[in-house]
PyMOL Python script that loads the backbone (N, CA, C, O; Angstrom):
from pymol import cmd

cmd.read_pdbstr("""\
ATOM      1  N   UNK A   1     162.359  46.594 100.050  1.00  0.00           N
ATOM      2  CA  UNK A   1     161.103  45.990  99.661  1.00  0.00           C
ATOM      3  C   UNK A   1     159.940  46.944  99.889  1.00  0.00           C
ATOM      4  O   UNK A   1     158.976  47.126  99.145  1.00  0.00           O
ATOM      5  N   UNK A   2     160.273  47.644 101.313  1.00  0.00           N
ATOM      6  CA  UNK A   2     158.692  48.724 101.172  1.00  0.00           C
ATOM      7  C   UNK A   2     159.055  49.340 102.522  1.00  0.00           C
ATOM      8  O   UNK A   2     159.982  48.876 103.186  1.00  0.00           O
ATOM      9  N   UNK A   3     158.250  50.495 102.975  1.00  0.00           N
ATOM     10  CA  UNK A   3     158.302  50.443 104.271  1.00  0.00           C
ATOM     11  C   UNK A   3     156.716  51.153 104.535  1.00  0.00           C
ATOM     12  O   UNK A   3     155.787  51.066 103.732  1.00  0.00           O
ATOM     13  N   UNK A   4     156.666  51.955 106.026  1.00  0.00           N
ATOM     14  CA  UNK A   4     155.172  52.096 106.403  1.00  0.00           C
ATOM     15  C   UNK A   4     156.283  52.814 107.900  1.00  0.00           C
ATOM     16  O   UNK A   4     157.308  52.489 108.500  1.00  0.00           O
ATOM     17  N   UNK A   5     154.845  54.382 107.937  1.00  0.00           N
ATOM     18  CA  UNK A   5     155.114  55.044 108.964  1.00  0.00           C
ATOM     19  C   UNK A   5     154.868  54.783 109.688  1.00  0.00           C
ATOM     20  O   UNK A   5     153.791  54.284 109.363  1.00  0.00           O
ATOM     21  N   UNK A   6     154.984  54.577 111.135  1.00  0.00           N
ATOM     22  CA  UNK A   6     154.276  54.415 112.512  1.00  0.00           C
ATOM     23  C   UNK A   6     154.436  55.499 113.316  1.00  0.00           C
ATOM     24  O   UNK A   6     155.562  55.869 113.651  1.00  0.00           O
ATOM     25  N   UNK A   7     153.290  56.137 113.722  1.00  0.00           N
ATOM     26  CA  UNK A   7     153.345  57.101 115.083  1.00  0.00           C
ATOM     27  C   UNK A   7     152.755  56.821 115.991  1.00  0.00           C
ATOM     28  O   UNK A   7     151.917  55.923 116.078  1.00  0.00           O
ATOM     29  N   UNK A   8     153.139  57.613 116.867  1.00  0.00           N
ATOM     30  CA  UNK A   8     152.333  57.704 118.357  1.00  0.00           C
ATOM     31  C   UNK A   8     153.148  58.843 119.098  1.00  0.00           C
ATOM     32  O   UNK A   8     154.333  59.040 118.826  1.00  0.00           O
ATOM     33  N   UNK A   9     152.331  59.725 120.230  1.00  0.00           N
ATOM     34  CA  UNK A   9     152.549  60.548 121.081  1.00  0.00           C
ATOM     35  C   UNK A   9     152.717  60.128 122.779  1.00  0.00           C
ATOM     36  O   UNK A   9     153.597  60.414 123.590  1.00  0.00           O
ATOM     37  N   UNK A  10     151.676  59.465 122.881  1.00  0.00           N
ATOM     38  CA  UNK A  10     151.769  58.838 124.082  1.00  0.00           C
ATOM     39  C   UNK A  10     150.577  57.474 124.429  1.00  0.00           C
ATOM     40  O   UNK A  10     149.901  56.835 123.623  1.00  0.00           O
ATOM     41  N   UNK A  11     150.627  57.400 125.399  1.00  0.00           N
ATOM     42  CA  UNK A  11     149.912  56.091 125.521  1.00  0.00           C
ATOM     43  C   UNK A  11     148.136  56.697 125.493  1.00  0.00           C
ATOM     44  O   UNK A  11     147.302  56.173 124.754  1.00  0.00           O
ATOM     45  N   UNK A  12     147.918  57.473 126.120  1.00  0.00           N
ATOM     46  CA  UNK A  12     145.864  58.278 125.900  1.00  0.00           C
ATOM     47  C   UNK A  12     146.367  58.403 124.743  1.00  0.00           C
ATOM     48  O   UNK A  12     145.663  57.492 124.306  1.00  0.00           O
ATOM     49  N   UNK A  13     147.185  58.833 123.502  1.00  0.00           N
ATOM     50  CA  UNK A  13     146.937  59.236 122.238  1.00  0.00           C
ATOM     51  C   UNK A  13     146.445  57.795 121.190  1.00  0.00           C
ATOM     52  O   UNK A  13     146.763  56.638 121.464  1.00  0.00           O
ATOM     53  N   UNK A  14     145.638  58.194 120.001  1.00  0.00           N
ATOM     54  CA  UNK A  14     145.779  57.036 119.100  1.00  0.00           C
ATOM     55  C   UNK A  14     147.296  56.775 118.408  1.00  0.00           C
ATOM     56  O   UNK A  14     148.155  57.650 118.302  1.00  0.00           O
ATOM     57  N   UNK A  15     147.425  55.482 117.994  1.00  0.00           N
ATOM     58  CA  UNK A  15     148.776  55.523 117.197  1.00  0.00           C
ATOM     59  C   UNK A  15     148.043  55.702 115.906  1.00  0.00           C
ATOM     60  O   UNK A  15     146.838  55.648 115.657  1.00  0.00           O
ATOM     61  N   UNK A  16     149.141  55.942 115.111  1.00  0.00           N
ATOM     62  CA  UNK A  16     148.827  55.740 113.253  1.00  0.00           C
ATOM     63  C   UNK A  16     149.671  55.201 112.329  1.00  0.00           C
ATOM     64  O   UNK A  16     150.834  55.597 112.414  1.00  0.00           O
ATOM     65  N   UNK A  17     149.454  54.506 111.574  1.00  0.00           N
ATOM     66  CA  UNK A  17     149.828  53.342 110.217  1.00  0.00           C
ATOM     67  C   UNK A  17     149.773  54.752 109.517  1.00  0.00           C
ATOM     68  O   UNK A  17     148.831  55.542 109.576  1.00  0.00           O
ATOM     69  N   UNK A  18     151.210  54.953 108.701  1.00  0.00           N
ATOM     70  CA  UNK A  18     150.249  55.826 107.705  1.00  0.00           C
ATOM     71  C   UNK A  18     151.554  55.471 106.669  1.00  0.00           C
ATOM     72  O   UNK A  18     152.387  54.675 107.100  1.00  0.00           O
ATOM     73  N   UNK A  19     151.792  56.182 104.994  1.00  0.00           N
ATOM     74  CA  UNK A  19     152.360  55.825 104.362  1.00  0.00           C
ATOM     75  C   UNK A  19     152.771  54.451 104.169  1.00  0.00           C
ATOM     76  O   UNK A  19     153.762  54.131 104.824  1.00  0.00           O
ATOM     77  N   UNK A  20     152.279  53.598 103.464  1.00  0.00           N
ATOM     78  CA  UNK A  20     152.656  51.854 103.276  1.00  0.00           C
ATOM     79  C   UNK A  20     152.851  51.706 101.721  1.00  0.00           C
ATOM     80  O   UNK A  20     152.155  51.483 100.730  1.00  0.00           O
ATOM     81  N   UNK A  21     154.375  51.989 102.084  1.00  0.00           N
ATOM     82  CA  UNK A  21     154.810  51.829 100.389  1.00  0.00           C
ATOM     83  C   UNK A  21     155.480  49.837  99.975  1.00  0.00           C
ATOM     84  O   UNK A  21     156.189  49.187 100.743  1.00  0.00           O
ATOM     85  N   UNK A  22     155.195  49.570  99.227  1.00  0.00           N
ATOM     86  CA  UNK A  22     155.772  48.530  98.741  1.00  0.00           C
ATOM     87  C   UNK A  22     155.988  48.659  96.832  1.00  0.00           C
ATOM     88  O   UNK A  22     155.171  48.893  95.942  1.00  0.00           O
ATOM     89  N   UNK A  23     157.659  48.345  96.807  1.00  0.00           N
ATOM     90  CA  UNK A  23     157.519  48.095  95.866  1.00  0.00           C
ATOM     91  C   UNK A  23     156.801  47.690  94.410  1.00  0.00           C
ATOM     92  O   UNK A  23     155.867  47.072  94.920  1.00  0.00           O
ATOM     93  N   UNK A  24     156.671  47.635  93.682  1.00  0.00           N
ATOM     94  CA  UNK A  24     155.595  46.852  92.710  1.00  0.00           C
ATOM     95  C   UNK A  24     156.133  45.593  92.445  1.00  0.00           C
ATOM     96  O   UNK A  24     155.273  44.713  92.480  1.00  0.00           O
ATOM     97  N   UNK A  25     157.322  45.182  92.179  1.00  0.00           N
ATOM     98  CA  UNK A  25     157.677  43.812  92.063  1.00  0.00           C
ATOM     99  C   UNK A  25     157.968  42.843  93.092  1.00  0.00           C
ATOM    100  O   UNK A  25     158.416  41.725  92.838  1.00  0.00           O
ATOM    101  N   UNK A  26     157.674  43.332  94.427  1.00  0.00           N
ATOM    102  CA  UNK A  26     157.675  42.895  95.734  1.00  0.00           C
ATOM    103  C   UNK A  26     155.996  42.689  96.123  1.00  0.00           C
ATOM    104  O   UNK A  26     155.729  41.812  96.943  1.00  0.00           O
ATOM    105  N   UNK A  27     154.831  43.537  95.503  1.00  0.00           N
ATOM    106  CA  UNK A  27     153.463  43.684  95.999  1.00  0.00           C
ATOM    107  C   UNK A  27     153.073  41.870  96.440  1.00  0.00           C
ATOM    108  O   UNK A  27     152.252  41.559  97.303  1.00  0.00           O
ATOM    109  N   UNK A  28     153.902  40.856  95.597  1.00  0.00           N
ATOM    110  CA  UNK A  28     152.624  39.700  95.723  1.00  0.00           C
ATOM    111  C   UNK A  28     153.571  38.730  96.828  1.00  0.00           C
ATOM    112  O   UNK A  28     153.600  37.503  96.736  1.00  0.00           O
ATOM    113  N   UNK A  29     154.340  39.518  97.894  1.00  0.00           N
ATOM    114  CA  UNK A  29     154.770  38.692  98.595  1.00  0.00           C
ATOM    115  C   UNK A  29     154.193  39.252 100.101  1.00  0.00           C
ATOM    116  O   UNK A  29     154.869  39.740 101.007  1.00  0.00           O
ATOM    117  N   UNK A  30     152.829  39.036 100.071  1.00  0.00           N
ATOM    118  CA  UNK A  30     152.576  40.076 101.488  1.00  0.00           C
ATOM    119  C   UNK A  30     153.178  41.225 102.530  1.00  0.00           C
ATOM    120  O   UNK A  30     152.893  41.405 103.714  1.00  0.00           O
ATOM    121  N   UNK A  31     154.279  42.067 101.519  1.00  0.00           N
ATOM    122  CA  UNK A  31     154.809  42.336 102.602  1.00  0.00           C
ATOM    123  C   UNK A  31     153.727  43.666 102.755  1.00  0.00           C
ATOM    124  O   UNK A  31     154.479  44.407 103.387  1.00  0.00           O
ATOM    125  N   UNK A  32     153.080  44.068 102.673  1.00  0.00           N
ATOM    126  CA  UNK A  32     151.940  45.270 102.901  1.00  0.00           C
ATOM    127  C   UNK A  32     151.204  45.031 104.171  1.00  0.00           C
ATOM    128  O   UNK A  32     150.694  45.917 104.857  1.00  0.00           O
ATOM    129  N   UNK A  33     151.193  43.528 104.470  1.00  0.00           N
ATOM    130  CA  UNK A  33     150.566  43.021 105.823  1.00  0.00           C
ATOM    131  C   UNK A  33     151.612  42.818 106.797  1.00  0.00           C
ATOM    132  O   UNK A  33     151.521  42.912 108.021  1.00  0.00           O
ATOM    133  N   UNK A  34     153.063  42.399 105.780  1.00  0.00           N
ATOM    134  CA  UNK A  34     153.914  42.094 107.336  1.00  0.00           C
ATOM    135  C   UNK A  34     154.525  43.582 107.836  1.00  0.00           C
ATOM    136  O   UNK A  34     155.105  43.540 108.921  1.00  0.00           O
ATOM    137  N   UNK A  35     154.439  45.330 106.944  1.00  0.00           N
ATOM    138  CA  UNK A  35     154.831  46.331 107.350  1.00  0.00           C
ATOM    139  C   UNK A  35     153.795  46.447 108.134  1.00  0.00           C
ATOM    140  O   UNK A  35     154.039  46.167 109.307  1.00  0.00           O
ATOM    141  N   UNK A  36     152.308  46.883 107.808  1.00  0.00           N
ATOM    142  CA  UNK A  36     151.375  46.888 109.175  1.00  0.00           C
ATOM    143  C   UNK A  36     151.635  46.424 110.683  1.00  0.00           C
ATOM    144  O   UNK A  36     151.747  47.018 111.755  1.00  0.00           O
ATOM    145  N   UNK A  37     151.683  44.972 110.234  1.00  0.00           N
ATOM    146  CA  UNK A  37     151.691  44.027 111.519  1.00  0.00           C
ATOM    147  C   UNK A  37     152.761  44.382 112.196  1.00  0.00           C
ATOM    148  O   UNK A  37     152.598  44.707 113.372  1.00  0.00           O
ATOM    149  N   UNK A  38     154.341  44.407 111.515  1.00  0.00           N
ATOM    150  CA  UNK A  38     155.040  45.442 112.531  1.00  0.00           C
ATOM    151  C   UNK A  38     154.908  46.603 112.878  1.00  0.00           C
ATOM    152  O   UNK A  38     155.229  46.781 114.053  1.00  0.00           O
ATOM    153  N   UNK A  39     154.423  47.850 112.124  1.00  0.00           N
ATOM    154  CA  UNK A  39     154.277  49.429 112.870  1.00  0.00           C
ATOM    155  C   UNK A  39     153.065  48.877 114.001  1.00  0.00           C
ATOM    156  O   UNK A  39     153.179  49.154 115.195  1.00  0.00           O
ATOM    157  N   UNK A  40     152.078  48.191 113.556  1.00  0.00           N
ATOM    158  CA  UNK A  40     151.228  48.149 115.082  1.00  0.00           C
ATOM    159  C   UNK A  40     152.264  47.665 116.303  1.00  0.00           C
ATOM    160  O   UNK A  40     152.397  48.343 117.322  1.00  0.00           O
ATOM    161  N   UNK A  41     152.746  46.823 116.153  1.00  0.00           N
ATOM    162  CA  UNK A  41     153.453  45.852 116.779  1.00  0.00           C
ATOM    163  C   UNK A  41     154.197  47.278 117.860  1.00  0.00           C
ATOM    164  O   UNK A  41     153.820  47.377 119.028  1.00  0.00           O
ATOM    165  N   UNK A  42     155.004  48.050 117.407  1.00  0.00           N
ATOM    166  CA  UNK A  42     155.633  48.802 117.245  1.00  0.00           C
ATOM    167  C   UNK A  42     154.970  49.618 118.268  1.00  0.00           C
ATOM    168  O   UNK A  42     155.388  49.961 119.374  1.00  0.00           O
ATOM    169  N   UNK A  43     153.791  49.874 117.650  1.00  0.00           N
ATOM    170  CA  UNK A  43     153.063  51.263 118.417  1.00  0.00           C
ATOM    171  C   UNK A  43     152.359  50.500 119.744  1.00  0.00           C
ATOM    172  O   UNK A  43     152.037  51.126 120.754  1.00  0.00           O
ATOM    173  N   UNK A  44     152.218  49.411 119.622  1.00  0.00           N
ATOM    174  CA  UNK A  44     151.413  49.067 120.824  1.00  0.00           C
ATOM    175  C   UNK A  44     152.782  48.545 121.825  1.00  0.00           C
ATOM    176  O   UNK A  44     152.307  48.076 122.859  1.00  0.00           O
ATOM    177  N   UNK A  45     153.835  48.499 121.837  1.00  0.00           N
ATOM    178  CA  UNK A  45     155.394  48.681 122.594  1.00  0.00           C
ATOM    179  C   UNK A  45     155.199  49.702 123.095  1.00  0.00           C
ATOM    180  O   UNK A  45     155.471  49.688 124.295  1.00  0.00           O
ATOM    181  N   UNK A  46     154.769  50.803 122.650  1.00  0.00           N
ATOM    182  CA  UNK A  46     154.883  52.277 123.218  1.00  0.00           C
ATOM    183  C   UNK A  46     153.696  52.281 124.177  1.00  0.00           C
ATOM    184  O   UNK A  46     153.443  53.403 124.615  1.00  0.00           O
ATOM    185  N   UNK A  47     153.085  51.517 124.511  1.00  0.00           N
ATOM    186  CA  UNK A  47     152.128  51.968 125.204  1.00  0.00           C
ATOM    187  C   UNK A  47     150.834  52.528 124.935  1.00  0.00           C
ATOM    188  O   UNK A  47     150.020  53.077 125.677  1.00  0.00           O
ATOM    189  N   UNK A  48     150.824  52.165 123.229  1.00  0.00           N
ATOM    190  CA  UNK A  48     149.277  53.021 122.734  1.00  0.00           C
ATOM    191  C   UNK A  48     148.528  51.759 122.661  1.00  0.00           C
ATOM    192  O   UNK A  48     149.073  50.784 122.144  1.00  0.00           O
ATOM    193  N   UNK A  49     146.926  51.650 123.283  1.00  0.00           N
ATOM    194  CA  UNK A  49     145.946  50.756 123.218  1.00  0.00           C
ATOM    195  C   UNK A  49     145.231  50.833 121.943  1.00  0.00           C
ATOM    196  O   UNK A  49     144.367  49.963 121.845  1.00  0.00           O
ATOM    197  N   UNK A  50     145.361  51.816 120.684  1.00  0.00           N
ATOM    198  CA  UNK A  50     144.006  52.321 120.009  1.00  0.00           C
ATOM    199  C   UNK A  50     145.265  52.918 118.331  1.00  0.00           C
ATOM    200  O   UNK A  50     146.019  53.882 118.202  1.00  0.00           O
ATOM    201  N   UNK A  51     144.968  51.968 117.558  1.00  0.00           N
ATOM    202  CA  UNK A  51     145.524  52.000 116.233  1.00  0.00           C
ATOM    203  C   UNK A  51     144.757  52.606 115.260  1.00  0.00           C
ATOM    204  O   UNK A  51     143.567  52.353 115.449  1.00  0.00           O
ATOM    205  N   UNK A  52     144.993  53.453 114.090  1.00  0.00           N
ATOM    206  CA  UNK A  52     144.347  54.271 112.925  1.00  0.00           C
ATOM    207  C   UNK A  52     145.057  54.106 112.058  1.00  0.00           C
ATOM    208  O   UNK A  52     146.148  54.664 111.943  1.00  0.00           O
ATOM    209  N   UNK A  53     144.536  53.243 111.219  1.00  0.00           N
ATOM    210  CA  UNK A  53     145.418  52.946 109.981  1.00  0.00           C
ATOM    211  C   UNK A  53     144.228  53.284 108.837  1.00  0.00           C
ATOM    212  O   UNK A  53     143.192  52.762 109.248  1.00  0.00           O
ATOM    213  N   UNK A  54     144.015  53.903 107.670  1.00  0.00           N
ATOM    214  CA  UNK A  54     143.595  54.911 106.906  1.00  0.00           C
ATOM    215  C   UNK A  54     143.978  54.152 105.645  1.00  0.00           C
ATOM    216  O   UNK A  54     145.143  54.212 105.251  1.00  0.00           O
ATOM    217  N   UNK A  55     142.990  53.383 104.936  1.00  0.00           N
ATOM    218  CA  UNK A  55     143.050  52.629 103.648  1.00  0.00           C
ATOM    219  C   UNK A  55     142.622  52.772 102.681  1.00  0.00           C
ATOM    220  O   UNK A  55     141.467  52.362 102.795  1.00  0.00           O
ATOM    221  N   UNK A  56     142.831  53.244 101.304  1.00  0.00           N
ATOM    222  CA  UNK A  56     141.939  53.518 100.353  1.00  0.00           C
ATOM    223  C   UNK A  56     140.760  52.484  99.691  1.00  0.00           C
ATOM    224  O   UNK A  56     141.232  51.355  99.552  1.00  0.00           O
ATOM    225  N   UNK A  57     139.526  52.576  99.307  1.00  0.00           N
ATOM    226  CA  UNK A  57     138.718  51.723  99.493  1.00  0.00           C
ATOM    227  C   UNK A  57     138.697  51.039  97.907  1.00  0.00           C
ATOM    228  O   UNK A  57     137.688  50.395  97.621  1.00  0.00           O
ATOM    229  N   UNK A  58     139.528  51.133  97.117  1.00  0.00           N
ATOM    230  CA  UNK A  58     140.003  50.629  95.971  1.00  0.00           C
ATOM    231  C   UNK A  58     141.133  49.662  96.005  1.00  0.00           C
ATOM    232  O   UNK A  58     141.503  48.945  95.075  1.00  0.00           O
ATOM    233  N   UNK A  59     141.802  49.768  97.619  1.00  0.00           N
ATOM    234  CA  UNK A  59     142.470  48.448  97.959  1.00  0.00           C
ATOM    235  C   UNK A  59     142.049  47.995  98.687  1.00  0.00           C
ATOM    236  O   UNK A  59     142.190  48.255  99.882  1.00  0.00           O
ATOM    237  N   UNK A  60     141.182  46.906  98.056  1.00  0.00           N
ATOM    238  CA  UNK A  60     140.006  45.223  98.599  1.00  0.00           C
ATOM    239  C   UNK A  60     141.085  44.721  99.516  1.00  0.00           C
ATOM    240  O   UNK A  60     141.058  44.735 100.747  1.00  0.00           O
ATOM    241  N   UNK A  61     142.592  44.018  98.274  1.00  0.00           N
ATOM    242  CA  UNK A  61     143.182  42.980  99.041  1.00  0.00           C
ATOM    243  C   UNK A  61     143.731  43.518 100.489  1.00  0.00           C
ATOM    244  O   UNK A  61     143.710  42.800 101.488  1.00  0.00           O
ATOM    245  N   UNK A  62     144.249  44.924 100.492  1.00  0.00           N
ATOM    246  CA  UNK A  62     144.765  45.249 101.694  1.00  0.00           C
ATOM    247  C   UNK A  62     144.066  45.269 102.820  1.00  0.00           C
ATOM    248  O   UNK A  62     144.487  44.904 103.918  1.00  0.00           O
ATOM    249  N   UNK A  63     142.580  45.852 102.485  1.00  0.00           N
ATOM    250  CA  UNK A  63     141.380  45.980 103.519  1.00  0.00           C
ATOM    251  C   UNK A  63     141.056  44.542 104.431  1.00  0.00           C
ATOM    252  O   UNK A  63     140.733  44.403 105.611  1.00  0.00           O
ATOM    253  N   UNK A  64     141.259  43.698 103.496  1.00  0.00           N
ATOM    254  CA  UNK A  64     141.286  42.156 103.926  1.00  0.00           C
ATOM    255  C   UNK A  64     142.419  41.819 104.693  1.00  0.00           C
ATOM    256  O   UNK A  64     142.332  41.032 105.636  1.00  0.00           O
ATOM    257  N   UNK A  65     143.506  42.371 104.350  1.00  0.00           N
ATOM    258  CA  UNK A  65     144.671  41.767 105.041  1.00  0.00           C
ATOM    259  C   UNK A  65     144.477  42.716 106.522  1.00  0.00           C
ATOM    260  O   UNK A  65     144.916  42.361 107.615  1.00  0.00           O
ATOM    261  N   UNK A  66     143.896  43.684 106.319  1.00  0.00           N
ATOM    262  CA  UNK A  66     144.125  44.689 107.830  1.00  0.00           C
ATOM    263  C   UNK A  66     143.088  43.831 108.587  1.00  0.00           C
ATOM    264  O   UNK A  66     143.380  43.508 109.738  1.00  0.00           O
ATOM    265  N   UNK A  67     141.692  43.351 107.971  1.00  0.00           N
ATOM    266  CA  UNK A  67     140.819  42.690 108.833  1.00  0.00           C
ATOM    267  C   UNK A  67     141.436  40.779 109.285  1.00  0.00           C
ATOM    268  O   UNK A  67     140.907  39.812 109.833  1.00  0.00           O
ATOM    269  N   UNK A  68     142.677  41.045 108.718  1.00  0.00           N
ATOM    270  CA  UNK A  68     143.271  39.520 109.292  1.00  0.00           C
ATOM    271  C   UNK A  68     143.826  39.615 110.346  1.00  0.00           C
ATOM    272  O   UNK A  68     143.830  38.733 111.205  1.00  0.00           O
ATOM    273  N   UNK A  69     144.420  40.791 110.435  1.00  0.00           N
ATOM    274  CA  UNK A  69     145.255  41.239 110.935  1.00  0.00           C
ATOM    275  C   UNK A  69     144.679  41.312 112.870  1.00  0.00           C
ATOM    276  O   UNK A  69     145.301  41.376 113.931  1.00  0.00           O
ATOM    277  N   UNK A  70     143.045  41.253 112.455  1.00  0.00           N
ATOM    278  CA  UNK A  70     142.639  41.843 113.821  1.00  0.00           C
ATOM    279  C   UNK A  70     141.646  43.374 114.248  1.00  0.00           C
ATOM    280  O   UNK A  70     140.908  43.595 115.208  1.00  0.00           O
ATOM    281  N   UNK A  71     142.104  44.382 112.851  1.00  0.00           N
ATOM    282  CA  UNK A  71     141.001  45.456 112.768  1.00  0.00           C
ATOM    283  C   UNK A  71     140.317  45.610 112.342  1.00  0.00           C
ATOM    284  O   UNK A  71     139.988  45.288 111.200  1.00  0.00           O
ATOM    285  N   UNK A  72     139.565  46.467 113.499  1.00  0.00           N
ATOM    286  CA  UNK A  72     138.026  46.082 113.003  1.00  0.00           C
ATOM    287  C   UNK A  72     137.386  47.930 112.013  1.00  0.00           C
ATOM    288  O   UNK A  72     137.852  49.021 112.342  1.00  0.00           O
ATOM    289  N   UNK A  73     136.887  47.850 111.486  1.00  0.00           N
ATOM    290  CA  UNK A  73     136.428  48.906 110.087  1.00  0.00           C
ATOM    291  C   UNK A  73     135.904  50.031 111.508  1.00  0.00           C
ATOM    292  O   UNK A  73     135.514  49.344 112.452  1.00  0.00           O
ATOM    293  N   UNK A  74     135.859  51.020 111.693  1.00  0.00           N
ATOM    294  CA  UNK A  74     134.915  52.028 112.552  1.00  0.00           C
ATOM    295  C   UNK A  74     134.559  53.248 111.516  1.00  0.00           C
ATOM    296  O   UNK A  74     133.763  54.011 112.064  1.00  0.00           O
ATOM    297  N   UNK A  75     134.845  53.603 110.406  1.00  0.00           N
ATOM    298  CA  UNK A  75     134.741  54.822 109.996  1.00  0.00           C
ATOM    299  C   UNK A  75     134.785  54.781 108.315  1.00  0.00           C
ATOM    300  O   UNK A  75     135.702  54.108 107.845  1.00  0.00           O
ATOM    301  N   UNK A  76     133.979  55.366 107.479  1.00  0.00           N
ATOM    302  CA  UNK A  76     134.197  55.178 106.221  1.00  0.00           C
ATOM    303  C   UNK A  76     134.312  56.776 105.581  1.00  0.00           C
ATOM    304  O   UNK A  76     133.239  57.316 105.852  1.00  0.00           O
ATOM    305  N   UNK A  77     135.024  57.548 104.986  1.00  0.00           N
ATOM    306  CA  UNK A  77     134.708  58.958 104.751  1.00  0.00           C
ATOM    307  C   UNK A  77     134.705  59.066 103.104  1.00  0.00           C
ATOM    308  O   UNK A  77     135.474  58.457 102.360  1.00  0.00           O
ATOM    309  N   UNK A  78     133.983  59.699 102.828  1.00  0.00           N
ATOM    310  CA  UNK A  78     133.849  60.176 101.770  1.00  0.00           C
ATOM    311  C   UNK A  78     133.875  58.969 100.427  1.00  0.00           C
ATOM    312  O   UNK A  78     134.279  59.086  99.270  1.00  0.00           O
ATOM    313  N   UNK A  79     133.198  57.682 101.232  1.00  0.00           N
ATOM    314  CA  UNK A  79     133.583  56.904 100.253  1.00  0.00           C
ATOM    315  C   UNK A  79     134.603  56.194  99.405  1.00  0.00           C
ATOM    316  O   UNK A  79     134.523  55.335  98.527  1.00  0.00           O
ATOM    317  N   UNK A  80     135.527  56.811  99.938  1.00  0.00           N
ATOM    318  CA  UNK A  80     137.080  56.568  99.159  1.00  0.00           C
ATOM    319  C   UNK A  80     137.747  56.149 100.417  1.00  0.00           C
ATOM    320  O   UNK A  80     138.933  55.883 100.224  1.00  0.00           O
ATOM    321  N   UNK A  81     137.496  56.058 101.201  1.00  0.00           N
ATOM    322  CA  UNK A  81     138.907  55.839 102.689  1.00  0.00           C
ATOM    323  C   UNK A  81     138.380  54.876 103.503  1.00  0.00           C
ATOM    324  O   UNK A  81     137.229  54.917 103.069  1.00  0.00           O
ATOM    325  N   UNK A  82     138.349  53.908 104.492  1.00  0.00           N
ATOM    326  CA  UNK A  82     138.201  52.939 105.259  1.00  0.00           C
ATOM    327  C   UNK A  82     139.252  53.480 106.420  1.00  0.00           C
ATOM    328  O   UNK A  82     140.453  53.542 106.156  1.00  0.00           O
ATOM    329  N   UNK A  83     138.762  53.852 107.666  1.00  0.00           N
ATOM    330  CA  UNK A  83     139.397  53.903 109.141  1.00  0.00           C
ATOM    331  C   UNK A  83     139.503  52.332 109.668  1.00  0.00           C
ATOM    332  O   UNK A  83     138.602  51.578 109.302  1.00  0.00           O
ATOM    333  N   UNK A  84     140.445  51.858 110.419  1.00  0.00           N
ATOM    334  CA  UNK A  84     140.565  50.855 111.040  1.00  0.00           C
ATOM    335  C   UNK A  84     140.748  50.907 112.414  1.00  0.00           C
ATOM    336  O   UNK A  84     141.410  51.939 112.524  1.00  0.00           O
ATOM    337  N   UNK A  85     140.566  50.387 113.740  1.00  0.00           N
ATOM    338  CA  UNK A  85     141.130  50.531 114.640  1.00  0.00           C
ATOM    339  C   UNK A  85     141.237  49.265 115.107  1.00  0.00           C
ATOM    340  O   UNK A  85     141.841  49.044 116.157  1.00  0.00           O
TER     341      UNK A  85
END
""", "prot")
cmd.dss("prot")
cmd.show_as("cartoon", "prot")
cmd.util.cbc("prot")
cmd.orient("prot")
């Protein structure tokens, strides 16, 4: 159906959300929010307090689902990207 990277180094490091692929004929079953919600899930097991997940600002619905999720916007670059932590 999709998957999504999760890292982390150690617990002082940030973790990171990065790559969140979902299918296209899978997109309208939330799973873009339930891969997030597990790599955080995931990274905050390890001991990291402080999540970076990196969203393009042409995906509204996802931006919404990350702010359901609990994160809050800290960073906008170049107009095109949304930081979350």
């Amino acid at each position: 159906m999709g998957n999504a990277e999760a890292t982390y180094t150690t617990p002082k490091e940030i973790g990171r959300i990065n790559s969140i692929n979902v299918r296209s004929e899978d997109a309208s079953l939330d799973i873009e929010k339930l891969l997030i919600e597990e790599a955080s899930k995931e990274i905050a097991e390890g001991g990291v307090g402080r999540i970076r997940l990196t969203v393009s600002t042409a995906k509204q619905e996802l931006i919404e689902k990350v702010k359901e999720l609990g994160f809050k916007e800290v960073v906008i670059m170049d107009a095109m990207v949304k930081e979350f932590q």
